[in-house]
Structure formats: C-alpha cells, structure tokens
C-alpha positions in Angstrom: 29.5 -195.2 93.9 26.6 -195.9 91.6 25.7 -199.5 90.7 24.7 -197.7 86.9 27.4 -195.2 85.5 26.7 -191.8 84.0 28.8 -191.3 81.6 28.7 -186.8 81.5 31.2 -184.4 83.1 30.6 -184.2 87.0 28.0 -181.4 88.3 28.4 -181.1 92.0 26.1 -178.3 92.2 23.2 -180.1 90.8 20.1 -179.2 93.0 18.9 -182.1 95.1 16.3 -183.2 98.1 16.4 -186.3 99.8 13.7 -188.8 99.2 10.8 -188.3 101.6 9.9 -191.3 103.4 6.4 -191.5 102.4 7.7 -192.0 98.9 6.0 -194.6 96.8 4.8 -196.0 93.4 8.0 -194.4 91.5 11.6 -193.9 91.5 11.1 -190.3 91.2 9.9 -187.9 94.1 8.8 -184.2 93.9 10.6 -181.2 94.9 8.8 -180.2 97.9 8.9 -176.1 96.9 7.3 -176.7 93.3 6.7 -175.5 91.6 10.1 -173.3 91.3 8.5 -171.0 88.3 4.9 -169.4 89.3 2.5 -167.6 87.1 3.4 -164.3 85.6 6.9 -164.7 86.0 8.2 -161.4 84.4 5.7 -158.7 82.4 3.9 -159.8 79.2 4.4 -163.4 79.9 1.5 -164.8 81.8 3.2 -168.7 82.0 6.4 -170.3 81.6 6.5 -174.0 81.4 7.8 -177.3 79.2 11.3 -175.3 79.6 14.8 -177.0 79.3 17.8 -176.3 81.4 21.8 -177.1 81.6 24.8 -176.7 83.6 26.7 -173.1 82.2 29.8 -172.1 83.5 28.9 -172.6 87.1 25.9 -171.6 87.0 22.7 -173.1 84.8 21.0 -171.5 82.0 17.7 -172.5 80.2 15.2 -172.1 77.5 11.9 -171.3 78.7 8.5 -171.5 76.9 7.1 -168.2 77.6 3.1 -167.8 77.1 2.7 -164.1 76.1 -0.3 -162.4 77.4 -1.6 -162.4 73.6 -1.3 -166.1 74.0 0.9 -166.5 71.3 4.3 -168.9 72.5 7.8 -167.6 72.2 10.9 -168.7 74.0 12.7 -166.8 76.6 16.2 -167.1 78.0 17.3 -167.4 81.8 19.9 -167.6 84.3 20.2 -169.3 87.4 22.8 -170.1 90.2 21.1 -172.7 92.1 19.1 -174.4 88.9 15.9 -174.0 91.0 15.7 -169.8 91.4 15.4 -168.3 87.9 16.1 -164.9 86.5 14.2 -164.5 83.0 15.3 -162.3 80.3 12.3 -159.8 79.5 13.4 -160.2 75.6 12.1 -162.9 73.7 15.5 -164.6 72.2 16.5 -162.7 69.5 17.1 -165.4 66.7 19.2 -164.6 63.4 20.1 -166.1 60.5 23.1 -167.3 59.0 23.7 -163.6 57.6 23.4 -162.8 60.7 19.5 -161.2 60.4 16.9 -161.4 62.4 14.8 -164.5 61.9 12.1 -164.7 64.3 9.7 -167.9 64.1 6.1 -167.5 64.0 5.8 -168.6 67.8 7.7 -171.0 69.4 7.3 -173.5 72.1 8.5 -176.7 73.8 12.3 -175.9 73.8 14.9 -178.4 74.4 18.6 -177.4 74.9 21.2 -180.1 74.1 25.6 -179.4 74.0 27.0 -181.2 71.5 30.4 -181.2 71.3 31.5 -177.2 71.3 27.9 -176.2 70.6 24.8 -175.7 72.4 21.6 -176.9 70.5 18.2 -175.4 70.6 15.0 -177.1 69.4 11.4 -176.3 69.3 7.9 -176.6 67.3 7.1 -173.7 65.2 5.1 -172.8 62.0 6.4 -174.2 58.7 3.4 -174.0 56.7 2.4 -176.4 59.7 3.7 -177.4 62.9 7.5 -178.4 62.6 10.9 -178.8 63.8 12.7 -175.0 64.5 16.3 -175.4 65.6 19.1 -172.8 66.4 22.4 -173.0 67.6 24.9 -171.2 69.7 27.8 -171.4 71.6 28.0 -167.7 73.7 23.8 -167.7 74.8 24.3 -164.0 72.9 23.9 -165.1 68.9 21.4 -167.8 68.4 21.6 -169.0 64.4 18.5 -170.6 63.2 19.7 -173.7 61.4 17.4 -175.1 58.3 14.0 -176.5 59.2 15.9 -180.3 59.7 11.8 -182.1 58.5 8.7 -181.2 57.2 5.8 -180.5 58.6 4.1 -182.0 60.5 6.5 -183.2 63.5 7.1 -182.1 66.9 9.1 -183.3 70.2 12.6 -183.1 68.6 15.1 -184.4 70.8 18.8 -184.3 69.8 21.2 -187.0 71.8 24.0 -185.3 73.6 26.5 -186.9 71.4 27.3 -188.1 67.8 26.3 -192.1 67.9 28.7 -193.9 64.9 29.7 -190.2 63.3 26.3 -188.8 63.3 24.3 -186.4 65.0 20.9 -188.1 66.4 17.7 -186.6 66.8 14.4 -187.9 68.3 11.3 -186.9 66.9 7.5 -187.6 66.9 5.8 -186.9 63.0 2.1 -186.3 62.9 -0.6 -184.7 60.7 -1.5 -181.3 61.2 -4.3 -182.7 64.1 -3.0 -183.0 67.7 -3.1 -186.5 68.3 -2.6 -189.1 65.1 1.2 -190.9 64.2 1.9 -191.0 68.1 5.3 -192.9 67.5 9.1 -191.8 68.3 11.3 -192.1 65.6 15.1 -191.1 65.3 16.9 -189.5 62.3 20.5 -189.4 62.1 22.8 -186.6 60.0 26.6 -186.2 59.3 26.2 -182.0 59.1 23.0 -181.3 61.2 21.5 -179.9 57.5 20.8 -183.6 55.8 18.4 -185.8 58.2 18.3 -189.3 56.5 17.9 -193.3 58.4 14.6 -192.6 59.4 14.1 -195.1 62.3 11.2 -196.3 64.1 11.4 -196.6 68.5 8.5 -196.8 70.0 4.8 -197.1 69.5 2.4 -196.0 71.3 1.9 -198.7 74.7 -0.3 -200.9 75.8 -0.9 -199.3 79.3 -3.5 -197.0 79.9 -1.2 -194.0 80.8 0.5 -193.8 77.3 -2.2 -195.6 74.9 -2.9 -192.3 73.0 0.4 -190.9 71.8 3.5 -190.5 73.3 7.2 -188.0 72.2 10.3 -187.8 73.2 11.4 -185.3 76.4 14.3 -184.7 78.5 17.8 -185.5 76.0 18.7 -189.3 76.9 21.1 -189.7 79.6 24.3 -192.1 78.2 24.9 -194.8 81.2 26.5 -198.0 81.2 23.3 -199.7 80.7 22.0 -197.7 77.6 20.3 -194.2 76.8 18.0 -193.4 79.9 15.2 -191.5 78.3 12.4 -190.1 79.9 9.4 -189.7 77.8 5.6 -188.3 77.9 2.8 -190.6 77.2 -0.5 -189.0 76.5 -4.3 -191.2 77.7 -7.3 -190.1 76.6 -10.6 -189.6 79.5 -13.9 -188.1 79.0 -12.6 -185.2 80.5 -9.5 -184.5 78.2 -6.1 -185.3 77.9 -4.1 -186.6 81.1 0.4 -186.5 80.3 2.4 -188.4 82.2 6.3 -189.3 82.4 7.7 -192.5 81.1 11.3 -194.0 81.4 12.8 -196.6 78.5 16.3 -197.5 78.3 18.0 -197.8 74.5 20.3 -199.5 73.1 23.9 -197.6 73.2 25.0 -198.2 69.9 21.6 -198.5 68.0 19.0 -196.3 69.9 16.2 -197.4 67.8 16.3 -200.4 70.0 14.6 -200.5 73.1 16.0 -202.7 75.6 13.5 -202.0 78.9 10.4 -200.0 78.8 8.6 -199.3 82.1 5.1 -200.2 81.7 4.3 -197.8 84.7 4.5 -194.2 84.6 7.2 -192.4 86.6 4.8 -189.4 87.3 1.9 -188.7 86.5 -0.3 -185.7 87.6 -1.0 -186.1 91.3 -0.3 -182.1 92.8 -2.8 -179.4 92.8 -0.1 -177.3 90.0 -0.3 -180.8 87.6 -4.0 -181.0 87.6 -5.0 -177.9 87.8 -4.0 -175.0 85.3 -4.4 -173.8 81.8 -4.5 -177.1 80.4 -5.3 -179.7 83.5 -3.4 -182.7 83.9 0.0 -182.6 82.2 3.6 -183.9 83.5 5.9 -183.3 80.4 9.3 -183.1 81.0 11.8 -181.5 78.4 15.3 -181.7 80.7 17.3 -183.0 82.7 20.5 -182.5 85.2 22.4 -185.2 86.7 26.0 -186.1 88.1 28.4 -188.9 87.8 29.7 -189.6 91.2 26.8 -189.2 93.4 24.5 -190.4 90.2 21.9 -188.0 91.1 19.0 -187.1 88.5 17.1 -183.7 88.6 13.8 -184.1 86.5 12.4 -180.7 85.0 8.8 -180.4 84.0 5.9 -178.2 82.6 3.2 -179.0 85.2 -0.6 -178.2 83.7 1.0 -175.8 81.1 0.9 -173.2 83.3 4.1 -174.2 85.9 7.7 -175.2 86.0 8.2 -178.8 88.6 10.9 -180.3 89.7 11.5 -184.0 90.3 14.4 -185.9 91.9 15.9 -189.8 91.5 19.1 -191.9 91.6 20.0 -193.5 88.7 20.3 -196.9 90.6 16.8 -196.3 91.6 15.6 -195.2 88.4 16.9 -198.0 86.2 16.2 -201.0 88.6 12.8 -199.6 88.6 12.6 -199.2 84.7 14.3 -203.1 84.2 12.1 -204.6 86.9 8.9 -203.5 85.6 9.9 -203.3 81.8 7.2 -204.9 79.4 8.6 -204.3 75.2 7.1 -205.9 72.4 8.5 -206.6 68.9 7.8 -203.0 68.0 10.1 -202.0 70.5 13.0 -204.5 70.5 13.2 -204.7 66.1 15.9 -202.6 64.5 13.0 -199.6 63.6 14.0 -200.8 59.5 11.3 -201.9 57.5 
C-alpha cells in the first residue's frame, strides 16, 4: 500500500509503464511511445495538445485543444479505452446556452475537465472583450451548457478542485493584463453556486528558481491525498531564444489551499525530448490532467509537448511527494493565508 493516500474512487485501468532504470533528476518518467497524439490527428485540425482527460464509464474521455488549420483554437471531444489511443470527434463541441442555443466561444483553448459531484466541469481561455475564463458544464458528454463568464478579463489557467472545500466550489486561476506575461501569480476564488466568485486568495508567486522566475499557472486539477492537494503546475523562464515551460509540483494545505505547505524548487519535467523542444512553439511541458489510483497510488501525467503534441508522464505518489517535501523551498508568500 502507499505510504501517501489518494483519496478518489479506484481506477484499475489507469495506463501505466514501469520506471526505466536510467531514470533520474525527477519523480516522474516519460511514456516511452510519446507522444500518444501526433500531428494532424483528424481533418482540419493540424495539432492537438494542452488537452485534459478522465476516467468515463470504463473507458476515458477528454477535452482536447484542437489547432484548426485556419489557426484559430477550438476544443474537440474524444474517446478512448486505453487512455493512451484516442478517437477524436471531427465536430468541434457543440456548446449551448442555458436556453439551450448554440453559444460558440470566439476560439477556445487550454481545456481542463474536472467531476464535481454529479457534474463534469469544463474550463478554458476564450475571448471576453479579452482573454478570460469560458466554462461549461455537463453531465452526459452530449449537451455542454456554457455557465456565465465566472471573472473578467484578463485571466487564464482556471483550475476547479475536484471537490467543494468548506461548502464551496474552488477554482484556481492566474489574472493578467491583456500581454502574455505580466501578474504571473496563482490565486484561488471560492463560490457557493459556481455563478458568484468571491475570497479572492493569493498561492503562489512566481519562484525564485530559474525554471519558473517568469510566470507560472495552475495545470492538472489537484490530487486530494493525506498529505494535502498535490498540484502540478507550469512555471514559465525566460532565454534569449524564447520562452522555455516546465512542470512544477507544490502540495496545499487540505483545508485552506491558499496555503502552500511544500514547494519543489526543481522542476518535475522540463523539455528534454525531441516533441518538447521542437514544434510550433519550442520548448513547452504544460500539463492540464491527470489520472491516478488509490490502491496501487499510480499517477499518469498528461501534457501538451511544444504546442504541437500530446505526452504522457508516469509517477507514484510516494515517489512524487517525498520528492516534492525533500526538496521543497516556500517563502512567506507561499506559506501566509493569501489575505491581505
């Protein structure tokens, strides 16, 4: 048994390859067949990447950022039985409105796909009069509901937890200006009806390190464990030759997740494979999902590599938070309440 608990229903199908034993640096090792979605995955889509996924039935489903050959973003739905082989819908998801309408967004990118309760949550960044929050909801995959832009613009990297934390829905976000790189902070907002986003709270600046000194947002939706809310995050450096993304890991506190209790000062992963550093936009790890089981306490990492690719990434949770705790470095910024 794990040393660390999951606490999620148990996913025995939940793809998985053992560690190789040249393995080192990270707690987290790549899938030796990525990356599992290729270019030109299915006609007028020329990439699919920073895509989320989740156990369905017993089978998986996911949300996939689908780069149109007019290089406009929409998202796309798919189906899978082995969470690494894919079948894409050729339809862009076919959002309506609470009359039941269609209500298509601008474009649409950077899904995340989070159950909550009875109800399966999408979020994404999409025009509103800016770059901003969309959300939708659904609880068949066959009518998506847009739900009311939850903040204005400009925000991105919206993140809900997988549960309600002291009544509330809680949703990570990262606010900016309408540049790409300026306010690169995580903040969390909490609301009773998923309509009214109040308790604005501050998590985590920016770091110190290198990998993450430019901006950072949340990813995958946190992970509840006995030790706290496993998050994996992206942390953005800045080179002369352009941006480089990498993956962090933090661990917050259960109760109050604007309270960072370890924070890896060393990236997880960070852009090493030919499909991470080369592709439409070199250099980029961001992941957006992830799957993992109880009992065995495997992790399965998903990632847009190069914004071009889907990657896979493996871990045990034992591994993973050991890792995290034994090379955590927080600062006051971190550990305060987020309150001021």
């Amino acid at each position: 048994m794990p040393k660390y608990q999951i606490i999620a229903p148990a996913l025995p199908n939940i793809p998985w390859q053992e560690k190789p034993e040249n393995a080192k640096n990270s707690p987290l090792w790549r899938y030796s067949e990525n990356p599992i979605i290729d270019r030109n995955p299915i006609p007028g889509v020329a990439r699919i990447f920073n895509s989320a996924v989740m156990p369905y039935g017993d089978a998986f489903i996911g949300v996939f950022r689908g780069e149109q050959t007019n290089g406009i973003p929409h998202i796309y739905l798919g189906h899978s039985k082995d969470a690494i082989h894919w079948d894409i819908e050729p339809e862009k998801i076919p959002f309506v409105d609470e009359n039941g309408e269609s209500f298509m967004p601008y474009y649409a990118y950077d899904p995340r796909l989070v159950k909550v309760e009875d109800t399966y949550y999408i979020m994404w960044c999409q025009d509103f009069y800016g770059a901003a929050i969309g959300m939708a909801k659904t609880k068949d995959f066959k009518t998506f509901t847009r739900v009311e832009n939850p903040f204005l613009p400009f925000n991105r990297n919206a993140v809900l937890f997988p549960r309600k934390i002291n009544g509330n829905f809680v949703m990570m976000s990262r606010p900016s200006d309408s540049g790409h790189t300026p306010f690169g902070d995580i903040f969390i907002s909490e609301s009773p009806d998923m309509k009214y986003w109040g308790c604005h709270r501050h998590v985590m600046s920016r770091g110190n390190e290198w990998w993450e000194s430019l901006k950072i947002g949340g990813g995958a939706a946190p992970i509840e464990t006995s030790e706290g809310w496993l998050s994996f995050y992206h942390g953005v450096a800045g080179t002369c030759n352009g941006y480089v993304y990498s993956i962090g890991g933090a661990i917050l506190d259960i109760d109050n997740p604007s309270k960072v209790k370890y924070r890896c000062e060393n990236w997880l992963l960070t852009p090493e494979q030919w499909y991470e550093e080369r592709g439409f936009v070199p250099n980029v790890c961001f992941p957006c999902a992830t799957l993992h089981d109880p009992k065995s306490g495997k992790i399965a990492v998903y990632y847009g590599a190069a914004d071009s690719y889907v990657g896979l990434a493996f871990g045990h949770v034992d591994e993973i938070i050991d890792y995290i705790k034994n090379n955590s470095k927080v600062n006051d910024n971190d550990t305060e309440i987020g309150r001021r």
